[in-house]
C-alpha positions in Angstrom: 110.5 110.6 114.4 109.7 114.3 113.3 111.1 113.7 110.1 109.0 110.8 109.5 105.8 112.5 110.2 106.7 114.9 107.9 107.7 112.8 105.2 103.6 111.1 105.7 102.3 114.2 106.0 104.2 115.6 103.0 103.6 112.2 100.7 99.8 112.3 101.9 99.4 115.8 100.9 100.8 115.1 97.4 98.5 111.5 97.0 95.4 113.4 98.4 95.6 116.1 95.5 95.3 112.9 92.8 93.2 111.7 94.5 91.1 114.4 94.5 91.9 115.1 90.5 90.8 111.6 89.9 87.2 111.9 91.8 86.5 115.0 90.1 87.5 114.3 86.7 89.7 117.3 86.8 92.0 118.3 84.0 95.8 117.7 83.5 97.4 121.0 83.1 100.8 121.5 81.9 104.1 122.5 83.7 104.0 125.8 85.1 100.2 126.0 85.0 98.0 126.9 87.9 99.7 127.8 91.2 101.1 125.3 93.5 103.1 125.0 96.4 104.6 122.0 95.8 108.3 121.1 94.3 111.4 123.0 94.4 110.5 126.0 92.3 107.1 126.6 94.4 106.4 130.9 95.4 105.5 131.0 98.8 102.4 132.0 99.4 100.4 130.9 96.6 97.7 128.4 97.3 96.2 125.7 95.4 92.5 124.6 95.4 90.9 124.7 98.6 91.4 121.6 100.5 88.8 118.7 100.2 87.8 116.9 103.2 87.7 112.9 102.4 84.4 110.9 104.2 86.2 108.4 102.8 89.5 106.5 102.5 90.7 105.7 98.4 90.6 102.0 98.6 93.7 100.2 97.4 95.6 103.2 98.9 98.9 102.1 100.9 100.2 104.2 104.0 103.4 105.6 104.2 104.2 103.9 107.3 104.5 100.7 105.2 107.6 101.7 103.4 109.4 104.6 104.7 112.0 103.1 107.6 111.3 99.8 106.5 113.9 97.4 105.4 114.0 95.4 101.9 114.9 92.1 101.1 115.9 90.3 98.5 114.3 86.7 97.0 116.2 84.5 99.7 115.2 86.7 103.0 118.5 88.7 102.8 118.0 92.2 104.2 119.2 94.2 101.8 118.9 97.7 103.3 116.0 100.0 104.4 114.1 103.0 102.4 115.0 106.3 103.3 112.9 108.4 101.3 110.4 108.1 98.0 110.6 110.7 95.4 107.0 111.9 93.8 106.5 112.9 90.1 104.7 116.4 90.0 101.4 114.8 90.1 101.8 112.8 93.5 102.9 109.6 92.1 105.9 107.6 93.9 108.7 107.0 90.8 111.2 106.0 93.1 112.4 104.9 96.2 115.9 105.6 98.1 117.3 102.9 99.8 120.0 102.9 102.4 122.7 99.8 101.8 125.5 98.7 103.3 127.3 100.1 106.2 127.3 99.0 110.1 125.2 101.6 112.5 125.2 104.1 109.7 128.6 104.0 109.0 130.0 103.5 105.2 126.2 103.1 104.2 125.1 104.4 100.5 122.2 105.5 98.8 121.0 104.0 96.0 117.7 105.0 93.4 115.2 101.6 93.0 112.4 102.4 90.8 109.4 102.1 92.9 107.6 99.5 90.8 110.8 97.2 91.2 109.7 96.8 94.9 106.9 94.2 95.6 105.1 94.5 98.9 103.4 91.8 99.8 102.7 90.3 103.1 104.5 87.5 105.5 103.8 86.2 109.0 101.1 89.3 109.1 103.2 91.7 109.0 104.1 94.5 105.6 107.3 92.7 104.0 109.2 94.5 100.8 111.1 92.6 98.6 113.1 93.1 95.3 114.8 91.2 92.6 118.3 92.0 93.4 121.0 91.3 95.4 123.4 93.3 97.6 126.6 93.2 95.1 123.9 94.9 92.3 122.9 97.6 94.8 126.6 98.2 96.1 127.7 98.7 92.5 125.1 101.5 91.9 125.5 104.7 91.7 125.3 106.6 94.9 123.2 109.6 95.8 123.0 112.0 98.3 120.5 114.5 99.7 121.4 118.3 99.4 119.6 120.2 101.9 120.1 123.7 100.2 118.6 122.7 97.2 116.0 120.0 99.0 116.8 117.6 96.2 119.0 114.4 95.8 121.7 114.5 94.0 124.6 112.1 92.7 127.1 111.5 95.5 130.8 112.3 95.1 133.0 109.5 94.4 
């Protein structure tokens, strides 16, 4: 449970700054300008822009809660597995999604890359349903990845 508030209040964070970038017209800066403290190469201690309080909610935005821990299906209803985590571009924007297939209560599952626009959310018996176009040999044949927690990155998984 801790980890998944994290992970919202980590992914809100990083949607909240472009957000705020697109309100106010700010500029695109390139790598390494500015200070952050965000990504793997981030000094502690350096701060950003001070934070701006919202009096509003972006519209079209989607919560966190929709995705992470939720399973996936494919076109027939299959479960195909369930997202473990969602990987952010340097300017907040989800480029991909980890999704946990295979296995029996956790055992022999693997962890495969999806790009996030291949996953269609959409909505069924009023309730948030994800769905892809792929079945479960496709994902078991992809290449497996792994999260390192010394480097706080994902890497490719050993054969």
């Amino acid at each position: 449970m801790l980890k998944a508030i994290m992970f919202a209040a980590a992914l809100a964070t990083a949607g909240a700054g472009a957000v705020y970038a697109q309100a106010t017209g700010g500029t695109t800066m390139g790598p390494g300008a500015g200070s952050s403290t965000r990504g793997p190469n981030a000094t502690m201690g350096t701060t950003g822009a001070p934070a701006q309080l919202m009096t509003t909610l972006p519209q079209h935005a989607s919560a966190v809660s929709n995705w992470y821990d939720q399973n996936v299906y494919d076109q027939q209803d299959n479960k195909l597995g369930e997202i473990k985590d969602m990987l952010l571009d340097r300017e907040g924007k989800v480029q991909a999604v980890i999704v946990s297939v295979g296995g029996f209560l956790g055992m022999g599952e693997k962890d495969v890359a999806v790009s996030f626009d291949a996953v269609t959310p959409t909505q069924r018996e009023n309730k948030f349903w994800l769905a892809m176009n792929v079945n479960k040999d496709q994902l078991r044949s992809a290449p497996g990845f792994r999260y390192d927690r010394s480097k706080q990155t994902w890497t490719v998984a050993e054969r």
